[in-house]
C-alpha positions as CSV (number, residue, x, y, z in Angstrom):
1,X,12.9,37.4,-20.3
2,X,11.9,33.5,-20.6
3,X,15.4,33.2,-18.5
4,X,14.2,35.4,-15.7
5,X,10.7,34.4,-15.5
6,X,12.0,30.8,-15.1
7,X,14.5,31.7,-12.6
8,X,11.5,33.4,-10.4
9,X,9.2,30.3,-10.9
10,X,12.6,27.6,-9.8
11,X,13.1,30.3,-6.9
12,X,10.0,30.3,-5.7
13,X,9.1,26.8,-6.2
14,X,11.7,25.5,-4.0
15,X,10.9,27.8,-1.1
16,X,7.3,26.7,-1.5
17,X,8.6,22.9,-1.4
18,X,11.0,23.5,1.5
19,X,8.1,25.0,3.8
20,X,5.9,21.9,2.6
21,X,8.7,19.6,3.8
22,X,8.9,21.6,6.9
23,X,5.3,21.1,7.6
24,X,5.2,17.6,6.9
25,X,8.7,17.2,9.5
26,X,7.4,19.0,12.6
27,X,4.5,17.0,13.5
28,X,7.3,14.3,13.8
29,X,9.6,15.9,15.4
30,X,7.1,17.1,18.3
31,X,5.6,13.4,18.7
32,X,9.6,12.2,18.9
33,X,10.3,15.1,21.6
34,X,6.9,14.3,23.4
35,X,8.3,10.6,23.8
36,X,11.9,11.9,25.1
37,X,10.5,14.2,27.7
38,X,9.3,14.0,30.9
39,X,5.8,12.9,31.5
40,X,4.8,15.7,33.5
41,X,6.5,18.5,30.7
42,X,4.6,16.6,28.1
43,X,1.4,16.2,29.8
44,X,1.4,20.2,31.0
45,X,2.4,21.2,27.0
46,X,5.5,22.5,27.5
47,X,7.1,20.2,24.9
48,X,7.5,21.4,21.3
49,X,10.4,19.8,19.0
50,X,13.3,19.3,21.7
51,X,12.7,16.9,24.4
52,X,12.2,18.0,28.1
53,X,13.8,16.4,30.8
54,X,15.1,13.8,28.3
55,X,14.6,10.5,29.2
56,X,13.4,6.8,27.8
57,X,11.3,5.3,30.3
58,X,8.1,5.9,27.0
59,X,10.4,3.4,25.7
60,X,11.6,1.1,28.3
61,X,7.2,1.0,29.2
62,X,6.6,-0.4,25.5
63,X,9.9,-2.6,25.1
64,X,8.8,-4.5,28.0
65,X,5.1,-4.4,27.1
66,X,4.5,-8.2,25.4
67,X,1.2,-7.4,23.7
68,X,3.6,-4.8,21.9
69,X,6.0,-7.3,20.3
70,X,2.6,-9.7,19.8
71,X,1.1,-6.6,17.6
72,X,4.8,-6.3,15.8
73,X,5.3,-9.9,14.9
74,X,1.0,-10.0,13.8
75,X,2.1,-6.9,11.6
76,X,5.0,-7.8,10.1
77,X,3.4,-11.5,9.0
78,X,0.6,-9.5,7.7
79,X,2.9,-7.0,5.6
80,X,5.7,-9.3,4.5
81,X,2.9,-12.6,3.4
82,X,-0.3,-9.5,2.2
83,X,2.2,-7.2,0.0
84,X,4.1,-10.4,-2.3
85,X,0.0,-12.0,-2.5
86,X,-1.3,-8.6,-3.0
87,X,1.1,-7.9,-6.2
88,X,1.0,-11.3,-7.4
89,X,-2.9,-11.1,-7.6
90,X,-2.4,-7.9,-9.5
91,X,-0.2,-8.9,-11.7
92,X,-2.6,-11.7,-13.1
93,X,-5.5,-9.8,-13.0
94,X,-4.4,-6.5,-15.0
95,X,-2.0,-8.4,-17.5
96,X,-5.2,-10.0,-19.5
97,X,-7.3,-7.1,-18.8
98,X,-4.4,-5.3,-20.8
99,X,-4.8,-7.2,-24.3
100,X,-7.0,-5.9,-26.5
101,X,-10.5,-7.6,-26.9
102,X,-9.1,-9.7,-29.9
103,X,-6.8,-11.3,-28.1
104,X,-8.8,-11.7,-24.8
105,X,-12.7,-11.8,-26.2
106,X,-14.3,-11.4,-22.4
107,X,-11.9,-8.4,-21.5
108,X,-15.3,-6.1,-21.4
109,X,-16.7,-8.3,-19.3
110,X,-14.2,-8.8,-16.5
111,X,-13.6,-4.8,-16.6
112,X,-16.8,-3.8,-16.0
113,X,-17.3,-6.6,-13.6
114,X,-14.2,-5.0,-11.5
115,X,-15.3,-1.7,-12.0
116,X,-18.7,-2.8,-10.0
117,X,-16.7,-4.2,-7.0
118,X,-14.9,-0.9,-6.9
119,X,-17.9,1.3,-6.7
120,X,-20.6,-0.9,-4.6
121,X,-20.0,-3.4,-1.7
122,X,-21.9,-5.9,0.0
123,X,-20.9,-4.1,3.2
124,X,-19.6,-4.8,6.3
125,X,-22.2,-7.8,8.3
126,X,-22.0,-9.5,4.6
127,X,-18.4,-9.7,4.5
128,X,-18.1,-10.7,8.4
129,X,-20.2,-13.5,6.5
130,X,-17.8,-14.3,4.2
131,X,-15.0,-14.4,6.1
132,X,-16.8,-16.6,9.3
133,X,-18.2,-19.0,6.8
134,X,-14.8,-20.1,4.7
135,X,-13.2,-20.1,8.5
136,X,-10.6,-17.1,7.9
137,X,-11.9,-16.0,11.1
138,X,-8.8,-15.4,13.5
139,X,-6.2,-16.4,11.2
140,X,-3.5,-14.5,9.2
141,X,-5.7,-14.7,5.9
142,X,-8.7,-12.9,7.2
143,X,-6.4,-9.9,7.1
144,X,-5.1,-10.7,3.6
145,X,-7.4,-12.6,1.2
146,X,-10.3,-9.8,1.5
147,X,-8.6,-7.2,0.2
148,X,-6.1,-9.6,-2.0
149,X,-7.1,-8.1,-5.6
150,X,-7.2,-4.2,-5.0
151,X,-9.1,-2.8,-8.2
152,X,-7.4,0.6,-8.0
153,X,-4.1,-1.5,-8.2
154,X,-5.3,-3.5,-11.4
155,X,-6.5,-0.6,-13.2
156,X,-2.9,1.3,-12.7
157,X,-0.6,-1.7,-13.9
158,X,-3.6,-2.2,-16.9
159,X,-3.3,1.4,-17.4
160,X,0.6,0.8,-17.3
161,X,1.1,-2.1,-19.3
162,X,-0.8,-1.0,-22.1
163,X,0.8,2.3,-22.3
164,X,4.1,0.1,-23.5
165,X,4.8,-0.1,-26.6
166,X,3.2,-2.3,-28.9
167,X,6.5,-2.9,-31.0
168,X,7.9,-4.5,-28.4
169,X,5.0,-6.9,-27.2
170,X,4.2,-7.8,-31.0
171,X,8.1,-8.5,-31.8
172,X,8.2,-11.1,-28.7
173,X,5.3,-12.9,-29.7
174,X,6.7,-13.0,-33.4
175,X,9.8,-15.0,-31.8
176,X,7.5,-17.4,-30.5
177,X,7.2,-16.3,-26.9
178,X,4.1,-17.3,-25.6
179,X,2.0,-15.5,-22.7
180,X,3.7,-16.3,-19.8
181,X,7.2,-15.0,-21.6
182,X,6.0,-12.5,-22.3
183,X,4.5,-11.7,-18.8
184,X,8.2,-12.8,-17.1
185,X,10.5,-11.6,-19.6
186,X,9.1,-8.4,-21.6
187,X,6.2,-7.0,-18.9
188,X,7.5,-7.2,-15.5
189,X,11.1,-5.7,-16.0
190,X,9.7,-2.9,-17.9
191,X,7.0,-2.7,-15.3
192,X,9.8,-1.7,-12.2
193,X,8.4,1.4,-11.6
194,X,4.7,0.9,-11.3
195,X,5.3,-2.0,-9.3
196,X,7.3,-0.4,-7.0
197,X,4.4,2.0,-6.2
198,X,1.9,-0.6,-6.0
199,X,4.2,-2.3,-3.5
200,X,4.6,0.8,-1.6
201,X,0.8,1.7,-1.8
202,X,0.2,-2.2,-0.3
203,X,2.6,-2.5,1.8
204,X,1.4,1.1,3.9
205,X,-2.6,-0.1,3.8
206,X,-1.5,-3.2,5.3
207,X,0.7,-1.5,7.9
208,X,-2.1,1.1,8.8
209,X,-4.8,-1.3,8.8
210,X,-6.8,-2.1,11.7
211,X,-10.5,-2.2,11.4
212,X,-10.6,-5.9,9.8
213,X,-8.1,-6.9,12.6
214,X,-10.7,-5.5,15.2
215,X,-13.5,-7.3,13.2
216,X,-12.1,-10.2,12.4
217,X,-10.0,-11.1,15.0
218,X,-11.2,-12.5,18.8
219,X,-8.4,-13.8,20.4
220,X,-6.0,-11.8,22.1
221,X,-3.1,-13.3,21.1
222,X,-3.4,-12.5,17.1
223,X,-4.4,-8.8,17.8
């Protein structure tokens, strides 16, 4: 009976997860048709998920757009210099946050003073402020040091890292490691996975982000 009732559940599960996937692939595959069809097919509706009057002028209109290669390259530095800073600022933030207050005696401290930034802001004319009066303003690091310490991020690796077995930690630090051993050696590669999400989750905000480019950027050139 446990056989059968398990069998159903599997069954329908996967038909419930195949209709989700095919939800989540149609939008895509109409916005890909829209862009290989005919303007006027596309503009009158007619367009669905197979292209109408296929054709690549969309395309060739972007490829030889410049302000479209200036957005890329501004997008790319933003992703590929934010995402390693991003992590890196993680990283040392959550690892003492971890330790238990023995070992770090103003862990309580820090945490709740975190937890604050995560729940209330200065808002936005404050940080314009901020970022005009330490002379980020139209450079690369207006986009990245702002957001460089993600609290949501530091509370998942904490979450993460001290969720790992003590045994190991304690049998390190027995050896003689010190902190930053530890860190390199013990936390990190057992850390792969959540740091893989936390790269993922950074690396799309960054991508997606616009508004601070919009605020924080005036010239042209670095939009």
């Amino acid at each position: 009976m446990n056989r059968k009732k398990m069998t159903l559940f599997n069954y329908v599960n996967g038909v419930f997860l195949l209709l989700l996937v095919i939800v989540c692939i149609l939008p895509i595959l109409h916005v890909i048709a829209l862009s290989l069809s005919e303007r006027i097919e596309a503009v009158a509706g007619n367009v669905t998920f197979y292209p109408i009057g296929f054709t690549l002028e969309a395309y060739r209109y972007v490829m030889e757009d410049s302000q479209f290669w200036t957005s890329l390259r501004v997008t790319l530095t933003r992703v590929l210099i934010g995402v390693p800073a991003n992590i890196l600022l993680v990283v040392m933030t959550a690892y003492p946050l971890s330790k238990a207050n023995s070992r770090f005696h103003a862990r309580t401290f820090f945490s709740w003073l975190f937890v604050i930034t995560m729940l209330f802001g200065g808002g936005l004319i404050p940080a314009y402020l901020s970022v005009r009066f330490t002379g980020l303003i139209d450079t690369i690091w207006a986009l990245i040091l702002p957001c460089a310490v993600p609290v949501y991020n530091v509370i998942l690796f904490q979450n993460f890292v001290k969720a790992l077995p003590e045994e190991i930690l304690e049998s390190a630090y027995m050896d003689g490691a010190g902190e930053w051993t530890v860190l390199l050696r013990m936390v990190l590669p057992l850390s792969k996975p959540v740091l893989a999400t936390l790269t993922l989750f950074v690396a799309v905000g960054h991508w997606n982000a616009w508004f601070d480019g919009m605020i924080y950027m005036n010239d042209p050139a670095r939009y």
